[in-house]
C-alpha positions, 0 to 999 in steps of 0.5 A, a space after each residue: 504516484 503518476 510522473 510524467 515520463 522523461 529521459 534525461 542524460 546523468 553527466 556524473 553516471 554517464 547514463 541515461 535515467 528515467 527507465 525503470 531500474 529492470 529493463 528499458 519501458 521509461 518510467 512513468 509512476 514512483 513507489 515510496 516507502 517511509 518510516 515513521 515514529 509513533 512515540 516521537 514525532 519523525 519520518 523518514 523515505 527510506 525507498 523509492 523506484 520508478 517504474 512503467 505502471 502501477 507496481 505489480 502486487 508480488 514487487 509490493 510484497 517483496 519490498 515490504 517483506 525486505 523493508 520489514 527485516 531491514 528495520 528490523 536489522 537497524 533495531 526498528 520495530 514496524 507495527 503497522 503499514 499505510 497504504 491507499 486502497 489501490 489494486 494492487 497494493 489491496 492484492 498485496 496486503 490480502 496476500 501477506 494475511 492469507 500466507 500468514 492464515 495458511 502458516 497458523 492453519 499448517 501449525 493447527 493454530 487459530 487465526 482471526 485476526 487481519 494481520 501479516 506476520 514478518 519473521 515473527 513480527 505482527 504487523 497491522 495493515 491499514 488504509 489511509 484515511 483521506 483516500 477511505 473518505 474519497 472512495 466512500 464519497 466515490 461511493 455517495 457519487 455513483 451508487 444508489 443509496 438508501 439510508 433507514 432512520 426512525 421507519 422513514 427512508 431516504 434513497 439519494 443517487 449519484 445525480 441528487 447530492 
C-alpha cells in the first residue's frame, strides 16, 4: 500500500527511520503480511517492511517461502494465500506454480493444478474479491462489451454505462 514519505528522528534508536530497511531511497509504500484462522475466527500481522516502490516479485517470493516454513515451525498449517491482482505479486504466485510445475515435470509426475508447493506443503493462491470486482468494473468502464442472450446482442463501451 502507498505511504507518504517521511523521515523522522527515533530518539530510542538514535537513527533516522522511514528509509527502506537495505539501502537509503526513503520509503513510500508498506508491505504486510497476516495470518489468519479459517476454523476459528483470528488474524494476526505477522510482517510488515517499507519499501521505495511496488515490492519487486523476487522479494514477494522469498517473504512468502520464509513466512511459509516459520508457520510451519510454530505448528501452523498455511493453506492458501490472499493477494490483490498487482503486477507484481501476479509475477510472484505464477513463479511459485511454475517452479512447483517444473519440480512435477523433473520427477515424471503430473501437475494440473494452479497451486505452489513449500516444503511439501500445497498452498492455494487466491485473489481477493473486492479487488476481482474492481478490475471486472474496470473492465465494464474501458473496454468494449458485448453480451449474447436468447440470439439478441447487447454492445455497451466504456461511455454507455
Amino acid at each position: 500500500m502507498s505511504i507518504l514519505p517521511h523521515l523522522a528522528w527515533n530518539e530510542e534508536d538514535d537513527a533516522v527511520v522511514g528509509f527502506e530497511r537495505d539501502n537509503h531511497l526513503i520509503a513510500n509504500h508498506a508491505q504486510v503480511f497476516m495470518l489468519r484462522g479459517i476454523n476459528k475466527n483470528w488474524k494476526q500481522p505477522i510482517y510488515f517492511d517499507f519499501v521505495n516502490g511496488a515490492t519487486k516479485n523476487f522479494k514477494i517470493m522469498s517473504t512468502i517461502k520464509e513466512i511459509v516454513l516459520k508457520t510451519k515451525e510454530a505448528g501452523l498449517e498455511i493453506i492458501a494465500t490472499v493477494c490483490d491482482q498487482g503486477t507484481n505479486n501476479v509475477s510472484a504466485i505464477t513463479t511459485l506454480v511454475k517452479d512447483t510445475h517444473a519440480a512435477y515435470q523433473r520427477r515424471g509426475e503430473e501437475f494440473t493444478d494452479f497451486v505452489f508447493e513449500i516444503d511439501d506443503m500445497t498452498i492455494i493462491p487466491l485473489f481477493d474479491v473486492p479487488h476481482l470486482m474492481k478490475g471486472i468494473r474496470n473492465n465494464f468502464l474501458t473496454a468494449n462489451v458485448e453480451f449474447k442472450k436468447d440470439g439478441r446482442k447487447w454492445k455497451l463501451s466504456g461511455n454507455t454505462l
